[in-house]
N, C-alpha and C positions, 0 to 999 in steps of 0.2 A: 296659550299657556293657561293652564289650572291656575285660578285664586289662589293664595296662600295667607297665612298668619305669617307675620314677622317677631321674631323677641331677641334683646340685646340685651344679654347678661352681663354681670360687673364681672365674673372671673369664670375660669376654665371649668373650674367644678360645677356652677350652674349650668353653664352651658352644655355639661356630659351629664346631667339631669336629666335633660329634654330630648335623648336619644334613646332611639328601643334599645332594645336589652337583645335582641336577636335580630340575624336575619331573614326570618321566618317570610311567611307570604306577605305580611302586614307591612313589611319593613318599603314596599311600593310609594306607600303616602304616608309612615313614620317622618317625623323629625330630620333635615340633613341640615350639616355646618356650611357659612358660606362666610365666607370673607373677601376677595378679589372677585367670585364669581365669573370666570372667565369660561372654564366647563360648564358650570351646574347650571349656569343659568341659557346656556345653549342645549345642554340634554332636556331640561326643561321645555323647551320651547318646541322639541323634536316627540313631546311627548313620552320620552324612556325613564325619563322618574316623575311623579308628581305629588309631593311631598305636599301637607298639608301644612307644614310649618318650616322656615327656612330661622335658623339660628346663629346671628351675626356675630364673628367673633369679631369684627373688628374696633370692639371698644373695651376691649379688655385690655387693661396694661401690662409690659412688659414683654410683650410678644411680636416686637417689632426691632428689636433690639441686635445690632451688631455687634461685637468684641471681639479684639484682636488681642492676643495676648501671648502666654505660650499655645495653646490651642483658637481657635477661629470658630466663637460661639452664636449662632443664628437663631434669631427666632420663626416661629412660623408665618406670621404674618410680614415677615421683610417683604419689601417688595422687588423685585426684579431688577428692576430701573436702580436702587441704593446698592444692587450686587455688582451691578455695571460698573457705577461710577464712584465707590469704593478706592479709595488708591492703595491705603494699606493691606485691602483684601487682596486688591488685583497683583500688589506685587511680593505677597507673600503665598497666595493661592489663585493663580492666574489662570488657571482652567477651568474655576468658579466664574471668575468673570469674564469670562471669555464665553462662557455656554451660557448664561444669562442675558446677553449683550446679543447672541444672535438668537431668541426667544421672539417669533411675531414681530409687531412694531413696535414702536415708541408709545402707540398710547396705549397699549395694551400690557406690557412690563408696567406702565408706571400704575398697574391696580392689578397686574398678577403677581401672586406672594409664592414664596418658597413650601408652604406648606402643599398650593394647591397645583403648582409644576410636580410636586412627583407624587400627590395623589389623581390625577386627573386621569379620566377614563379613555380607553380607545377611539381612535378616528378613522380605524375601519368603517367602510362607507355601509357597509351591510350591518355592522352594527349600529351605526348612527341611523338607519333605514325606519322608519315607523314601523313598517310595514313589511319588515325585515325578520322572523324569527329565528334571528342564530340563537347558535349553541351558548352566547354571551349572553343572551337577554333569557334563557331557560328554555329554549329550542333543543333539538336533537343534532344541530350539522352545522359544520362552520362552511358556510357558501364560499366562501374565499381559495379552499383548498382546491376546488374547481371550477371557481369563477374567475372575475375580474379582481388578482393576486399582484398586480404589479405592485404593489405598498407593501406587503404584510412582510411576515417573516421566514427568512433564509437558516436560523436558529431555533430551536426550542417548542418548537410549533407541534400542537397536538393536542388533543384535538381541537383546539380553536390555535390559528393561526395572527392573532394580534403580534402587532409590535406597541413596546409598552414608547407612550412619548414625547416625555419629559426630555429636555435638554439638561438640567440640572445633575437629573440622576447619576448618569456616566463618569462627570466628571464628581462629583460626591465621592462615587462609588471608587475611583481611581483612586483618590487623595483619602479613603480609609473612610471616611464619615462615617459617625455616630447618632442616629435619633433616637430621639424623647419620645415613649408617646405616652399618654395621660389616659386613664379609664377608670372605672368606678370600683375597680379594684386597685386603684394606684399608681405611680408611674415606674415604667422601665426602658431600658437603654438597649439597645442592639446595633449591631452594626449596621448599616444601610443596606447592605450586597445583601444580609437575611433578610432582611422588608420583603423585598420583592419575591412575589411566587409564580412559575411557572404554571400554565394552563391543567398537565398534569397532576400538580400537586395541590391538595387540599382541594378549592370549590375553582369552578373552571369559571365561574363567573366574578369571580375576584381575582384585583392582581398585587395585592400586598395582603400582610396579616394581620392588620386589623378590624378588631373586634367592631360591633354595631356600636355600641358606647363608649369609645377611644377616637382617639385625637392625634394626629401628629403637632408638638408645641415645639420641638428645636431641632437643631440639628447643629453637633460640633465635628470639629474637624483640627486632628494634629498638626502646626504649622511643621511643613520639611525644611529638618534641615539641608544646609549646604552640603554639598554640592547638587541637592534636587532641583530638578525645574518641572513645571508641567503647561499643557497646552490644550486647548479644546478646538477640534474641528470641524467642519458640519457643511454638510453637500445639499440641496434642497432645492425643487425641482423650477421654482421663483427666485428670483434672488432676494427677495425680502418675504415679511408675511410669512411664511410654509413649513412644516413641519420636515424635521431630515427624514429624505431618504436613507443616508446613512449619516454616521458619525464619529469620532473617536474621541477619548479623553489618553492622554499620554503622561505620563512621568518617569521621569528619570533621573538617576543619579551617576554622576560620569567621574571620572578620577581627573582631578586637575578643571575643573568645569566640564561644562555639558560643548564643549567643542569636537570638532571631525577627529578623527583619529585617537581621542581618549578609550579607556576602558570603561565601559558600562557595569557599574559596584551592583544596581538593581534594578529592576521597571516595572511597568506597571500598565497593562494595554485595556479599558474597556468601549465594546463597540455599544453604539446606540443604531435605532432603527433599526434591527435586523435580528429581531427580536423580543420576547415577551415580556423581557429583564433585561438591564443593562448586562452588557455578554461578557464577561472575564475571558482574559484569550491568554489561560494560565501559560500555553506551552511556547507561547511567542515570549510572555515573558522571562519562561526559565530559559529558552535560549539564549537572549539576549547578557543574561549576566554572564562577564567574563569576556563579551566579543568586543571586538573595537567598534568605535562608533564610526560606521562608514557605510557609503552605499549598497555594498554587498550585503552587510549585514541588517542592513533594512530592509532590503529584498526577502530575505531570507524569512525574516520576523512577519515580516506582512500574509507571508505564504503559510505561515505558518498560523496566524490569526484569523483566518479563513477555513482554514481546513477543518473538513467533518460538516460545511455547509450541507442545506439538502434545500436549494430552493426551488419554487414553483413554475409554473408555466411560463407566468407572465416576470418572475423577478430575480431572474440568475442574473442579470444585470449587477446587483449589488455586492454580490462575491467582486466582481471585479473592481466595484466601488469603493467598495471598506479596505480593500486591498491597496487600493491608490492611496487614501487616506490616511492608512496605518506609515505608508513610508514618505508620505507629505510631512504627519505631525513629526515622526524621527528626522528627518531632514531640518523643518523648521528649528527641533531644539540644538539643532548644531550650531 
């Protein structure tokens, strides 16, 4: 690992001080934020960024902060491990802490934050490669699309085939979430599902929209009402430690409770790992408003939350994964 400078600012403004202004060529060994350091300081070490100064936020007040109220307001520096074991989180936004909770181990939630779960870069093995020049690191070709694909993505791939992956995201992205993000032009709010960019859009080398000198600082989240429930599920090829193969985040709202045979009022399906962004599975969810909540009608939905895959050589496997999983989490909420 390259030397670096360390500086620990009093507030978020200083801290967006010490950031380039672009992401030009320079932006290589520019300034980057670190707080939990669970990525950056393994891309580090793989030589794919070498920053000449690492920017600690984690002494900045305020930014570690939970609230439960009408809304479910987070900071970015939360840690993993307090989304876990959260009671009023868990039982008012239980997909949050249920996707947090299977995140690695234990010692690694208790210094990974919420900020840097859904900034954190690809574990494509050709990306993470030194000696690798994909299309991600400013190469011409994602190796993946005809290499060794069993990981990447069955969704949205093009031309680099990464799956974005955060565990947190999914289930964010189901239960509406809102971030904050901070830049030297000011803060603003967007929904979570915009954050994230597909390969296609905008710079293929980024997977969200911000800028060189911008911050993710919160993230809120509407608590559901009743009769909502929601669920996070997650398949992974260890049973501890590992990153999902695939994933879902569920919610639903059922008439008379979320039991068997109710009417389903609305839902909500997003899949993880199987894709660049967490994957909205709009047409499983307009199906499902109006059906009853039953095994056929999980089938149906699941079949449906799959469809339009295109995956690769090595990972048509996960079509039929995310498909089991979609009608696990609908099962579970009965």
């Amino acid at each position: 690992m390259k030397s670096f400078k360390i500086y620990s600012p009093a507030s978020i403004d200083e801290a967006l001080k010490l950031l380039p202004h672009s992401r030009g060529p320079a932006a290589f060994n520019a300034a980057r934020l670190v707080a939990g350091g669970q990525d950056l300081l393994g891309e580090m070490k793989d030589h794919l960024v070498e920053p000449e100064a690492l920017v600690n936020l984690t002494g900045i007040p305020g930014l570690d902060t939970i609230h439960c109220g009408s809304s479910l307001t987070l900071g970015a520096l939360v840690r993993l491990v307090s989304l876990e074991r959260h009671g009023e989180l868990r039982a008012g936004w239980t997909a949050i802490a249920e996707a947090a909770e299977s995140v690695a181990s234990p010692q690694i939630r208790s210094q990974a934050t919420l900020g840097g779960n859904l900034c954190q870069r690809p574990r494509c093995w050709y990306y993470r490669n030194e000696h690798a020049p994909c299309i991600k690191k400013g190469g011409h070709e994602c190796f993946a699309e005809a290499g060794q694909n069993k990981y990447n993505a069955i969704f949205g791939g093009g031309p680099s085939y990464i799956v974005h992956p955060s565990d947190l995201a999914p289930a964010l992205v189901c239960l509406d979430a809102t971030v904050t993000i901070a830049g030297g032009r000011g803060r603003r709010d967007m929904l979570l599902e915009d954050f994230f960019t597909l390969p296609n859009e905008g710079s293929v080398e980024r997977e969200n929209v911000l800028k060189a000198d911008e911050a993710v600082v919160g993230v809120s989240v509407p608590r559901l009402p009743s009769p909502w429930r929601s669920c996070y599920l997650k398949f992974r090829e260890r049973g501890s430690f590992d990153f999902a193969l695939a994933s879902v985040a569920v919610a639903l709202a059922v008439e008379g409770g979320a039991v068997e045979g109710g009417e389903i009022k609305a839902a909500k399906i997003v899949l993880g790992g199987v894709a660049p962004i967490p994957w909205r599975c709009t047409k499983a969810e307009n199906y499902l408003v109006g059906k009853p909540h039953e095994p056929a009608t999980w089938r149906r939905a699941a079949e449906l939350a799959v469809e339009g895959a295109e995956p690769l050589e090595h990972n048509g496997y996960k079509v039929r994964l995310a498909n089991g999983l979609c009608q696990k989490a609908l099962r579970h909420l009965a």
